[in-house]
N, C-alpha and C positions, 0 to 999 in steps of 0.2 A: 504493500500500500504506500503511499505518496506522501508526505509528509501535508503538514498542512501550509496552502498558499504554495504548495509545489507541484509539478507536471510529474507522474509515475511514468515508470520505464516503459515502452515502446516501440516499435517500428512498422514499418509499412504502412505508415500513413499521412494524412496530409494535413497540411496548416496554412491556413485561409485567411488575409489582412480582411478587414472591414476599419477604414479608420485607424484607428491608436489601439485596435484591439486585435488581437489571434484566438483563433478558433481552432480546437484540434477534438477531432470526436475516429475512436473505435482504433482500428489498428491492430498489430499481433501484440497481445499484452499478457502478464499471468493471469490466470483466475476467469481468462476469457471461454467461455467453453467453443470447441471444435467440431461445433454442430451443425446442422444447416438453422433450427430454430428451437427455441425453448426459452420457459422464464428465464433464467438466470442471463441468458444472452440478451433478453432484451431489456432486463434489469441495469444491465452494464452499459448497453451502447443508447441507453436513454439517458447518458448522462452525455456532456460535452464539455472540457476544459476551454476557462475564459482567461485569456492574457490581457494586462492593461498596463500599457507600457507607463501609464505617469505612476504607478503603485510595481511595479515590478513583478507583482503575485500572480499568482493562476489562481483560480475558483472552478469550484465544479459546480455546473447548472445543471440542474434535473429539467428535461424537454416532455411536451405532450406530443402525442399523436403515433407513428410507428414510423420508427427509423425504418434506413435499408435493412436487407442480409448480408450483401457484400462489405463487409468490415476491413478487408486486408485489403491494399494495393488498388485503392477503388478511384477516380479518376471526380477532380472534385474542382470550383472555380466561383468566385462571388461576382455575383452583379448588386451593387448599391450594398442592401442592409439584407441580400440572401446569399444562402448559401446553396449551391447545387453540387447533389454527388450522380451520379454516373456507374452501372455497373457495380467493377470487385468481385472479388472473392470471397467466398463465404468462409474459409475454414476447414474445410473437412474434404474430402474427395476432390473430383475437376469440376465442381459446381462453382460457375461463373453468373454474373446476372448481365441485365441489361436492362436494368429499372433506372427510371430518374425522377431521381427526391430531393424536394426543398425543404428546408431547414431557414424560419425567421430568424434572425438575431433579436430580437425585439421582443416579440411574441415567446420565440422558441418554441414553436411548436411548427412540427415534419408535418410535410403535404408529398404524397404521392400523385405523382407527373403521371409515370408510366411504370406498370408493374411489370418484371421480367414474364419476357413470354419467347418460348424456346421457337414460334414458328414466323417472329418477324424478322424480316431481314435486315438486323441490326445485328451484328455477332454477340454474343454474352463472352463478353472479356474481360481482362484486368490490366494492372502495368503496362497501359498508356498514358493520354492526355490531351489535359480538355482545355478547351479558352474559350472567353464569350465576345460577342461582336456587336454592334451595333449597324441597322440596315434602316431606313424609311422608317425611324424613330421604334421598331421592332427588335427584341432581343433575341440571340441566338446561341447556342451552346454548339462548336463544333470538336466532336471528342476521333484521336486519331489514332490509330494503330493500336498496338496490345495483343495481348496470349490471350485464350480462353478456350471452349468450348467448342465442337466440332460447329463449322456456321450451317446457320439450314438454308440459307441461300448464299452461293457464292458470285457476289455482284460482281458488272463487268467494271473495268478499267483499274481494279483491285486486286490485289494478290494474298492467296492463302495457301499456307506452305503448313503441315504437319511436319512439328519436330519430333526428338526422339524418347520427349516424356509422355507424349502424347496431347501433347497442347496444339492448341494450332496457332501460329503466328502473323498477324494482318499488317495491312496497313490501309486498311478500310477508313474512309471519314464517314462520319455521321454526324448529319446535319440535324439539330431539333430547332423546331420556332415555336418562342416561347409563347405567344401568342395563339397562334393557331392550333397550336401542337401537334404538329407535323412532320413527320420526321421526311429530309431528302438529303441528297449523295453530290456533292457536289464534283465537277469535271478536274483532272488534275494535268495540271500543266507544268514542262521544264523537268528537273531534274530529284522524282520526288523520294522519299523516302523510301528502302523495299521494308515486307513484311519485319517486325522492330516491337521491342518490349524494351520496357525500365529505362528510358532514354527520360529530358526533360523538356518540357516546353514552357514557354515563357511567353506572355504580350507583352508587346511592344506599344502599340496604339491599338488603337479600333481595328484597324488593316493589316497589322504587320505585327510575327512573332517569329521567335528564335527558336530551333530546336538543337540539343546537345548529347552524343553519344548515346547508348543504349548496344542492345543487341539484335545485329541485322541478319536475315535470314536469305540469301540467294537463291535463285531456279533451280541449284542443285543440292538445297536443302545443309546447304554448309552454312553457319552460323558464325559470326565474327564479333566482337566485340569492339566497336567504333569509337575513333574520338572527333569525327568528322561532324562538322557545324549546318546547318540551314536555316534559310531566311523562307519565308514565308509570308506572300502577299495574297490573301485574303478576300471575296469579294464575294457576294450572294450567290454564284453561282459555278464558281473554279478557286480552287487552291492554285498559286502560282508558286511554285519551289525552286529555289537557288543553293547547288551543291557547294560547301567552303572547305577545302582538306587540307588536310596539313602540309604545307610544300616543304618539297626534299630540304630547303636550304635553309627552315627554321628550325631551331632547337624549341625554342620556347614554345612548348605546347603540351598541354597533359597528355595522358597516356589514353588510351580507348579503355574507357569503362561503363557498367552500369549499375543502378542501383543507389547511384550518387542523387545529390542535390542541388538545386537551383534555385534562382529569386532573378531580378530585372530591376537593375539600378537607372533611374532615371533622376538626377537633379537642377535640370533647367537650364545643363551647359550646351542644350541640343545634338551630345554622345552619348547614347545610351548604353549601358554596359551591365553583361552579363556575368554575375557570381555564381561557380559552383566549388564543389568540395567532395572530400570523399570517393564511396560508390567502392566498388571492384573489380578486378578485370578479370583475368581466369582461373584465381586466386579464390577462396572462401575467407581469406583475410581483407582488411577493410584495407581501402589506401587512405595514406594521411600527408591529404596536400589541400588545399584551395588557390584557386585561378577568378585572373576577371576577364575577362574577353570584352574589348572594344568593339561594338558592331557595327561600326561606323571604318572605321580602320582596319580589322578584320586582322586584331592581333591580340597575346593573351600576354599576362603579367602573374607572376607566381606570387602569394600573400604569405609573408611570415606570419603565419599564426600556430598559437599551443597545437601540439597530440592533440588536446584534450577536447578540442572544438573539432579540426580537420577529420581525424582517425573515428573514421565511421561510415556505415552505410545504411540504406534504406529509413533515412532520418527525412528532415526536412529544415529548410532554408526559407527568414522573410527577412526582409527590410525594411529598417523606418529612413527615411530620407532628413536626418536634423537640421543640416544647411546643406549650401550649395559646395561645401567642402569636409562635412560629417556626415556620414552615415553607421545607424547600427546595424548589425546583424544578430537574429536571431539562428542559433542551430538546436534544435529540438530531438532530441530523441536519438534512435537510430540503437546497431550492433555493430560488436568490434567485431566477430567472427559470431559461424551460426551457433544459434540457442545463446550466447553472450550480450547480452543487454549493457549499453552507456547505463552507469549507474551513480545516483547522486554523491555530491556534488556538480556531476557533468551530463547529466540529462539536458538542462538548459545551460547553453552559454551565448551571453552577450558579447559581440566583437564590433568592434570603433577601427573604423577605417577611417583616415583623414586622408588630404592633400598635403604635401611641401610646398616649399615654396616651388619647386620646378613643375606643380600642377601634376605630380606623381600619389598614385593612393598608397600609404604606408596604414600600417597596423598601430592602434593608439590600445587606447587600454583593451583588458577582457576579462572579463566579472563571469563568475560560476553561479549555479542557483542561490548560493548564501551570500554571495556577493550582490544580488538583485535584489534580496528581501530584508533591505535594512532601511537606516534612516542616511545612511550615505549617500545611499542608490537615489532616494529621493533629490538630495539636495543637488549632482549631480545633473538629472533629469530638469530641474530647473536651472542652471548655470547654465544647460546648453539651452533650453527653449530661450532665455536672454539673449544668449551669444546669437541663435540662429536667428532671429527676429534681425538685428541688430544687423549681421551678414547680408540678409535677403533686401535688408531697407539698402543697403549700399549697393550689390549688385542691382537693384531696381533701377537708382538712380544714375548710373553710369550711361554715358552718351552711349548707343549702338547704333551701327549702322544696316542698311537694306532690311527688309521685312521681319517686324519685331513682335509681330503680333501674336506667333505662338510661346514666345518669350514672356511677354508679356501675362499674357494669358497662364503661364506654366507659375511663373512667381506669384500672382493674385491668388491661384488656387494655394499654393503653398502658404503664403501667407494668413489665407484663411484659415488652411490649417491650423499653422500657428495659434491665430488665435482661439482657434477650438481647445487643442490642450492647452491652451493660460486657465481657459475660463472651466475646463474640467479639473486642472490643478487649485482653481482659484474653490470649484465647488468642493472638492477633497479636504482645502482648508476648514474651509466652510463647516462643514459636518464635524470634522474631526474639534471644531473648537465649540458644537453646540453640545456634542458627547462629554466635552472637559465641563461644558455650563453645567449640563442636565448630574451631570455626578457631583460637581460641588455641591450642585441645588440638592442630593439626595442624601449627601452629608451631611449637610446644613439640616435636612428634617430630620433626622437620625439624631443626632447632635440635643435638637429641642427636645427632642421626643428622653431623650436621656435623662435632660433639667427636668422635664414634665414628670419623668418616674421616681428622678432622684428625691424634688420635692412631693410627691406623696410618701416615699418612703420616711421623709423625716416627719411629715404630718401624722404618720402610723406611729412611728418613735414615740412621739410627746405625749399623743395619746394611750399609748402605754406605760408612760411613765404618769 
């Protein structure tokens, strides 16, 4: 069990920003049963761990309604204040689903989209990946590739290769509108991913995402472990894909793996850049490295960071964006080798990557779970919201030249943020000083209530003498 205000051990699963907040529900954890369904499973995955970056803590919130069955490796993405999962794996045999369920943040209470159903032509699969889109003010969930279940249609312009555990390996897209609820296949175009599990994928904007290594499957059923990049242009009715590999004459490049982690660093310098870590190659040992990848430049930088964050796999990576030259990083969970669970103090670890002066990202501090759950951690958290406010006003104001308007537009959202956590830090104060009120107030009647007893007792005294 979890300590209290902590995340318990886990892997294969996933962790969803909403705001200043993280969401992490279900995963391979102990005490979870390896069933397809029963109370006690759905006792456990009715709960969902809540991260809140100005407080440092995790909370566990009990949810209404019926989560998925796909608990492991299940393909997950937040639009606004929901959360959508996709598929997974149940646990127990090669039962895959293909259900898609929402989860309110707000409410928290699970709404069933779509139940799995073995005769649509959707594959029930796992260890792929989802992202959402925006089209004619309509949302979209387009989830890609992944292991699972033998498919009961094998769509055209798609590839389905049976490996040699018996899974089968896609690279199917499926298209849902969230609106309609409709499921279609979008046309793929350029140079696209073949049949691929445990790789990552990342948005970029509304249009354009990244995807990063995994395990690729060939026509003749050989199986590789990549560390090959794609770009991905996005549009209602075709995938456009861009193959990036590694050229002979750079060193600087991770190794091909999977089972690793990612996040999508964007801070308003118009270079968007890609963090991952981890993951494994043909190894049952975890690698213990992290990278950033410039997607703009199409080059990667190695991160001195602890064992203690990197060495892991099948964990999960978020980012908060503090200015336009900090960012944290969230690493959550994961194993160092199989059945070996990251165990507290290093469940969670917070990592601070800054810039130099030469506009290079170095490693600034890194806080373990006891290092997040103090009053350090807090004071901290407010230094940099000062700092970042302060940063964003100056990068604001600085002349630029040609077209500023997504510039613009990128610092006002940022900013707003900003002021979001002041005034969620400002309500934390808030509470935490009406709790100091309401307890002096209740010492205070305790206190009378004493004088009140003490003088009957003496009034009983005199009359007994």
């Amino acid at each position: 069990m979890a300590s209290k205000n902590q995340l318990n051990k886990r892997a294969g699963h996933r962790t969803v920003s909403v705001g200043d907040s993280l969401y992490v529900w279900a995963g391979h954890q102990d005490g979870l049963p390896e069933v397809h369904d029963s109370e006690e499973k759905r006792r456990i995955t009715s709960n969902i761990q809540h991260f809140t970056l100005s407080t440092g803590q995790w909370i566990t919130r009990g949810t209404t309604g019926t989560p998925p069955l796909g608990v492991r490796v299940y393909f997950c993405t937040a639009i606004n204040d929901q959360l959508y999962y996709f598929g997974g794996w149940c646990g127990h045999d090669e039962c895959d689903h293909n259900s898609i369920t929402q989860l309110d943040t707000v409410s928290l209470q699970w709404r069933e989209l779509e139940p799995t159903d073995a005769t649509r032509p959707v594959m029930r699969r796992c260890t792929g990946g989802m992202i959402s889109f925006e089209h004619d003010g309509v949302h979209h969930l387009l989830m890609i590739g992944g292991a699972g279940s033998k498919p009961a249609v094998q769509l055209p312009h798609y590839k389905y290769i049976e490996v040699s555990n018996g899974d089968w390996r896609t690279n199917e897209h499926s298209m849902y509108n969230l609106s309609s609820r409709k499921w279609n296949n979008p046309s793929i175009i350029g140079q696209c991913i073949p049949p691929a599990d445990n790789f990552i994928i990342e948005k970029i904007n509304n249009t354009r995402a990244v995807l990063f290594g995994g395990r690729e499957t060939d026509d003749d059923a050989k199986t590789t472990v990549t560390n090959n990049i794609y770009i991905l242009e996005i549009s209602i009715s075709t995938v456009f894909w861009q193959c990036i590999k590694k050229p002979e004459a750079i060193d600087q490049w991770p190794v091909g793996r999977n089972r690793h982690a990612g996040a999508i660093i964007i801070t308003g310098s118009g270079c968007p850049m890609l963090v991952i870590s981890g993951g494994r190659d043909n190894s049952t040992d975890a690698l213990d490295d992290c990278w950033i990848f410039n997607i703009t430049q199409h080059s990667w930088i190695k991160l001195d960071v602890p064992h203690s964050v990197s060495k892991r796999r099948s964990h999960s990576l978020s980012v908060f964006i503090m200015s336009p030259h900090c960012v944290w990083i969230i690493t959550a969970g994961g194993v160092i080798r199989r059945g070996t669970f990251v165990t507290n103090p290093n469940i969670v670890m917070l990592t601070e990557i800054v810039t130099n002066s030469k506009g290079e990202w170095t490693v600034g501090d890194t806080l373990d779970t006891n290092g997040m759950n103090n009053e350090e951690y807090k004071k901290k958290y407010q230094q940099q919201l000062q700092t970042g406010r302060r940063i964003w006003l100056e990068e604001y104001q600085k002349p630029r030249k040609g077209d500023t308007a997504d510039i613009e537009q990128t610092v006002q959202a940022l900013m707003k943020s900003l002021e979001v956590k002041e005034r969620e830090a400002e309500q934390k104060e808030r509470e935490e000083a009406e709790k100091d009120q309401e307890i002096r107030r209740y010492r205070h009647q305790l206190q009378e209530k004493d004088r009140e007893h003490q003088v009957v007792l003496q009034e009983k005294d005199r009359e007994l003498q």
